[in-house]
C-alpha positions in Angstrom: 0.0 0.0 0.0 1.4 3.4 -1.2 1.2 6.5 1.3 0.8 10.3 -0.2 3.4 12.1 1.8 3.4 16.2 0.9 7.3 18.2 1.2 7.0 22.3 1.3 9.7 23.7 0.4 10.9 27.3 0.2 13.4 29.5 -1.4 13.4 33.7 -0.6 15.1 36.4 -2.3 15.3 35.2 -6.0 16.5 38.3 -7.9 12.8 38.2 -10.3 10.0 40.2 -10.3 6.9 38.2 -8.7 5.0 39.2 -11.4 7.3 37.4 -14.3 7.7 34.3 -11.9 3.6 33.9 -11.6 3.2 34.4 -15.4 5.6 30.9 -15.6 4.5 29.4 -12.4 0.6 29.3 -13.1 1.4 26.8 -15.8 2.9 24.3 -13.1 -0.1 23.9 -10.9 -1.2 20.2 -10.6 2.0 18.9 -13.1 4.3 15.7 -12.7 7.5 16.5 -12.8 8.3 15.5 -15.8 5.6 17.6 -17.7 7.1 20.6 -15.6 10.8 19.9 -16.7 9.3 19.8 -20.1 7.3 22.8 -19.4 10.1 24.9 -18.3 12.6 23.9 -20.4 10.6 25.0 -23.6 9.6 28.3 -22.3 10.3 31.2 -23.3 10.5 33.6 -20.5 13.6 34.3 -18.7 11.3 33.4 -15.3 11.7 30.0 -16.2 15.3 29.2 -15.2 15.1 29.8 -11.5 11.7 27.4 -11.4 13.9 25.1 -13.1 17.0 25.9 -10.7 14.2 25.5 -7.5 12.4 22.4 -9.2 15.3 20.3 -9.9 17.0 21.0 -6.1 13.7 20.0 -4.1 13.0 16.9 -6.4 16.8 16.1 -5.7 16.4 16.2 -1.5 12.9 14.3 -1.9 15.5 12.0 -3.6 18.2 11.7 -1.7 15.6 11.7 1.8 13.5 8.8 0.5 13.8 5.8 -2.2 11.2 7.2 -4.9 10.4 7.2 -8.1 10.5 10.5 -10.3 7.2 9.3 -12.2 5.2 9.7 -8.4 6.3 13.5 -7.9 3.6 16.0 -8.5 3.4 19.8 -7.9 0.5 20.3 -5.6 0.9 24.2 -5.0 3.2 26.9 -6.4 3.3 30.0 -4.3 5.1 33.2 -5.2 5.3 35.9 -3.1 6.6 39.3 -3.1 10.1 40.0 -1.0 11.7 43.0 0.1 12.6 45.2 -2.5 16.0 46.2 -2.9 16.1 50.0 -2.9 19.0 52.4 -5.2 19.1 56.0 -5.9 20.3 58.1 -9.6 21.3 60.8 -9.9 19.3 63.1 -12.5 19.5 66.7 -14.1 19.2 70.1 -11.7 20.0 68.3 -8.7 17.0 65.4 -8.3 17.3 61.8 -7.4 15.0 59.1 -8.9 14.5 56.3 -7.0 15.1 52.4 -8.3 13.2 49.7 -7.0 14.5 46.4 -7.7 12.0 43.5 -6.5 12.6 40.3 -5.1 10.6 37.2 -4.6 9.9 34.3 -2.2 9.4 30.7 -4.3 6.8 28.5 -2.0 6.1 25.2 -3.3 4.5 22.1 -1.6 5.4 18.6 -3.9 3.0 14.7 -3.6 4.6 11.8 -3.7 3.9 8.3 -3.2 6.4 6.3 -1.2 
């Protein structure tokens, strides 16, 4: 008899707008692994690499924790949420200062396997 076991995992401060990440991420929801490698690997956004980056290292310690197959790893939820934004200043013309906001992101994801 095969038990559905559920891992969250979670990686903060990824240099990437939340925005860009969601636009990739929403296409993961309820995926096996292997359609998500598949998924991200022919996508086109730039988004895609750290998903890969984060997929790939929490299928790996699922792995390495307990004797599975890849074929019983599914995405259950994909959370991004917004991180602390980095803050810089430029200078401009007549004295002013414009402000640049760089955003970060937190990558929540929960993964169900079968062991």
């Amino acid at each position: 008899m095969k038990k559905l076991k559920r891992s969250t995992f979670t990686i903060k401060y990824i240099r990437t707008s939340p925005y860009k990440l969601r636009r990739v991420a929403n296409q993961l929801k309820n995926c096996s692994y292997k359609q998500a490698l598949i998924i991200l690997e022919f996508s086109p956004y730039k988004a895609a690499f750290p998903l890969w980056k984060v997929l790939n290292s929490f299928v790996s310690n699922i792995v390495y924790q307990h004797t599975i197959q890849m074929n019983s790893i599914f995405i259950e939820q994909i959370f991004i949420n917004e991180g602390p934004k980095q803050k810089k200043f430029r200078i401009a013309s007549r004295g002013r200062i414009h402000k640049i906001l760089k955003s970060t992101s937190h990558i929540t994801m929960t993964l169900k396997y079968s062991i």
